[in-house]
N, CA and C of each residue as an Amber inpcrd file, in Angstrom:
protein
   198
  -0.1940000  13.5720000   0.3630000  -0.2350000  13.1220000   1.7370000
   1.1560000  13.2350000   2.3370000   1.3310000  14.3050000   3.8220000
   2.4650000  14.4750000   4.0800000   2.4240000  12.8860000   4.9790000
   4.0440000  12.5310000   5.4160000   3.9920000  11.6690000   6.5880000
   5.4220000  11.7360000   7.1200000   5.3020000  11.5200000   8.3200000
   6.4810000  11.0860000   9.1550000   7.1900000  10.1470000   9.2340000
   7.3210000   9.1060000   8.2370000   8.0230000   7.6090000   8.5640000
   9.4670000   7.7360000   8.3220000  10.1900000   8.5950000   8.0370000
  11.6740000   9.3170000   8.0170000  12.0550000   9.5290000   9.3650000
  11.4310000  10.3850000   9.8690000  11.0580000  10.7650000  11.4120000
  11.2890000   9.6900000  12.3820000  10.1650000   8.5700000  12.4260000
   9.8720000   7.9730000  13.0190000  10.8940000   6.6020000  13.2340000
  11.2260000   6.1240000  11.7460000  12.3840000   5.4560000  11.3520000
  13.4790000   5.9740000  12.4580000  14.0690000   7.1390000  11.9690000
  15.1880000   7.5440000  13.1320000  15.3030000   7.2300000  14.4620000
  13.8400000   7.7490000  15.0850000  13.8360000   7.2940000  16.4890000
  14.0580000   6.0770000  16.8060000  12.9570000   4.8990000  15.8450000
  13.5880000   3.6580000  15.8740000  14.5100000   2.5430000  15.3260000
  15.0260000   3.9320000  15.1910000  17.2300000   3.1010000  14.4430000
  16.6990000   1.7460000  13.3100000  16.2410000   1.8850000  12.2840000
  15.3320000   1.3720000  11.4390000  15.8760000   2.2610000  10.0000000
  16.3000000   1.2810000   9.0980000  17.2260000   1.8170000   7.9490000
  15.4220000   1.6230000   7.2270000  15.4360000   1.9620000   5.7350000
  14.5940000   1.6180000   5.7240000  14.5630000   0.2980000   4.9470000
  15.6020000  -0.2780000   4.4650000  14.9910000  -1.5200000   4.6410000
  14.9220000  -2.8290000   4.9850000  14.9820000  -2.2920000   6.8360000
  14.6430000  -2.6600000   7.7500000  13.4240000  -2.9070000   8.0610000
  12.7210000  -1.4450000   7.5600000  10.9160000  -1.2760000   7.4420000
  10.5110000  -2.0040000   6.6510000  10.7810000  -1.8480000   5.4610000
  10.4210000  -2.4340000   4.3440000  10.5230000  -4.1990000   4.6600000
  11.6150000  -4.5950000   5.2180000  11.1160000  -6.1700000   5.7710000
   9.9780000  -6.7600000   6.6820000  10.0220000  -5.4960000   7.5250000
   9.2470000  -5.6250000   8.1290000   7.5830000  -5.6070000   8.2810000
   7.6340000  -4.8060000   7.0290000   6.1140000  -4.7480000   6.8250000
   5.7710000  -4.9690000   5.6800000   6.4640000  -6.2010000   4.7920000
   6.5920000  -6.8340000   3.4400000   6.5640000  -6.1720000   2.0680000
   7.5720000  -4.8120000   1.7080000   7.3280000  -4.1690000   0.4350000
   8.8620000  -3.6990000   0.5040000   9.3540000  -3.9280000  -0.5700000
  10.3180000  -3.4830000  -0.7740000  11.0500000  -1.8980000  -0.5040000
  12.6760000  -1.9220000  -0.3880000  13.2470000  -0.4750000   0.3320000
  12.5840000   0.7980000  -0.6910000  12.4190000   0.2670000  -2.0320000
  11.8740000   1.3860000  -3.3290000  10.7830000   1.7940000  -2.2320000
   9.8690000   0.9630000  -1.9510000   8.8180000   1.4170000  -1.8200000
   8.6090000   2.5750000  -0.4010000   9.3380000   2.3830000   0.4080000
   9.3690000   3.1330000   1.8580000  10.1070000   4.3910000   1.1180000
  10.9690000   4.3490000   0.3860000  11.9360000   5.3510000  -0.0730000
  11.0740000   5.9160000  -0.6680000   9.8050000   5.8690000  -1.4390000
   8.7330000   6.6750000  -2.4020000   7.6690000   6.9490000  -1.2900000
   7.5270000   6.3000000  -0.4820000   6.5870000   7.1460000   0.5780000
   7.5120000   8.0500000   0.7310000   8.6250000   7.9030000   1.7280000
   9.1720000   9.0920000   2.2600000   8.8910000  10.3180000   1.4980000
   9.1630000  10.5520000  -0.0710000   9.3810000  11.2590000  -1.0250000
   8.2890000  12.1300000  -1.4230000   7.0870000  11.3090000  -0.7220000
   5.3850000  11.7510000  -0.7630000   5.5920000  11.6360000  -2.4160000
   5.7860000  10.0160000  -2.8550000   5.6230000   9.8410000  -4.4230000
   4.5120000   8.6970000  -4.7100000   4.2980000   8.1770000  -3.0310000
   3.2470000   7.0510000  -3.5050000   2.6340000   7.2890000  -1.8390000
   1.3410000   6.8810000  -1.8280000   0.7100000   6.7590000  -1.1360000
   0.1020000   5.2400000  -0.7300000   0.1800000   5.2360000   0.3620000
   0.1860000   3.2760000   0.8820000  -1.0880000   3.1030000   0.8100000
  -1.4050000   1.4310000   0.8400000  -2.7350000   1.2080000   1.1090000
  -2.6450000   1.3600000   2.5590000  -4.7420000   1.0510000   2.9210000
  -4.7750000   1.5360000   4.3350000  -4.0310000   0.0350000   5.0910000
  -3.8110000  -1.0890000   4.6700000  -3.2630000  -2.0710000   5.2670000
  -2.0140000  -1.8150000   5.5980000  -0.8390000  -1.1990000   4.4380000
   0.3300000  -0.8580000   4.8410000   0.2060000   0.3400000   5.3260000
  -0.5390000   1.0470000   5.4110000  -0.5080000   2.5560000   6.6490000
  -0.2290000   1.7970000   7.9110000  -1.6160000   0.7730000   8.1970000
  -1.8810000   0.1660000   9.5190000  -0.7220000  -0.4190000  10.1290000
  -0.2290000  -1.3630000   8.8100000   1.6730000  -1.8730000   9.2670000
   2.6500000  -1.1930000  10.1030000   2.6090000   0.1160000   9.3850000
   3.4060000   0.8860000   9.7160000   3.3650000   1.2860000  10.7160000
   1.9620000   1.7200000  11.2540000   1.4380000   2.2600000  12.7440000
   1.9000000   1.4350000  13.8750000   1.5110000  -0.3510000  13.1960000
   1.7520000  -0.6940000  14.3360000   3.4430000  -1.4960000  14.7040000
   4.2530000  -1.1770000  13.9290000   5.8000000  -0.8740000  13.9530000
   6.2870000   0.3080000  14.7770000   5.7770000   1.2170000  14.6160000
   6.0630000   2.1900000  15.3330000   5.1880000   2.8050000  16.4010000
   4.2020000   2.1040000  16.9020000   3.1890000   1.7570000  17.9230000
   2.5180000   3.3910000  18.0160000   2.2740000   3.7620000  16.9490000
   1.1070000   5.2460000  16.3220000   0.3280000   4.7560000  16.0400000
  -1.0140000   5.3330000  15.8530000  -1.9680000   5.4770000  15.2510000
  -1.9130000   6.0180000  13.8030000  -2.3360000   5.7120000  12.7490000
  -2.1180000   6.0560000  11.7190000  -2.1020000   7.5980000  11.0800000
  -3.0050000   8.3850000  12.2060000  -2.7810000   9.6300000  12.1190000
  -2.1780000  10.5880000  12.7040000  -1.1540000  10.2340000  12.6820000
   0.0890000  10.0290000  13.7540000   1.1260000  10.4950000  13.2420000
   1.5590000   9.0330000  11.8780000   2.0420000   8.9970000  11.1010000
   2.0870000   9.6940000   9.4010000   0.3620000   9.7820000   9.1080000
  -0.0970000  10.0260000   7.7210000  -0.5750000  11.3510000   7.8330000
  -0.7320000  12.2150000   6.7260000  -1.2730000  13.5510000   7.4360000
  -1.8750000  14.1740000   5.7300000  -3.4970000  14.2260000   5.6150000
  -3.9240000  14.5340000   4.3220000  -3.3190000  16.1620000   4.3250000
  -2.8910000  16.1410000   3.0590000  -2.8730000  17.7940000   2.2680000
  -4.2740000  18.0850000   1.7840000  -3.9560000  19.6100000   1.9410000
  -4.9710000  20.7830000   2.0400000  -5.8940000  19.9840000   0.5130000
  -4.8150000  19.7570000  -0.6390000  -5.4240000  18.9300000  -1.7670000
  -6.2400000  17.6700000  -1.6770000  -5.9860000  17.0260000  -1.0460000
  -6.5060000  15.7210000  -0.9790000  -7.6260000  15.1960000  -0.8330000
């Protein structure tokens, strides 16, 4: 699963763990999304969306594999 929260982070001057406070999981964990090494639940997708006021498919984007 590709995603944008690197991206999106930037625009909103948001270290990540800034994010990671914000949407209760530690900086490891935003740092292993970024990395496309873990994939979130749909609750922390939804977090994320609504931090950065996207829609989750916005943000998340399935590979051709998935």
């Amino acid at each position: 699963m590709k995603n944008r929260i690197k991206v999106e982070r930037a625009i909103h001057n948001l270290t990540q763990e800034d994010l990671a406070k914000k949407v209760g999981v530690s900086r490891q964990t935003i740092n292993a999304m970024e990395a496309n090494k873990y994939v979130p639940s749909t609750v922390l997708a939804l977090k994320i969306g609504r931090i950065f006021g996207k829609q989750v498919e916005e943000i998340f984007e399935l590979d051709e594999g998935d």
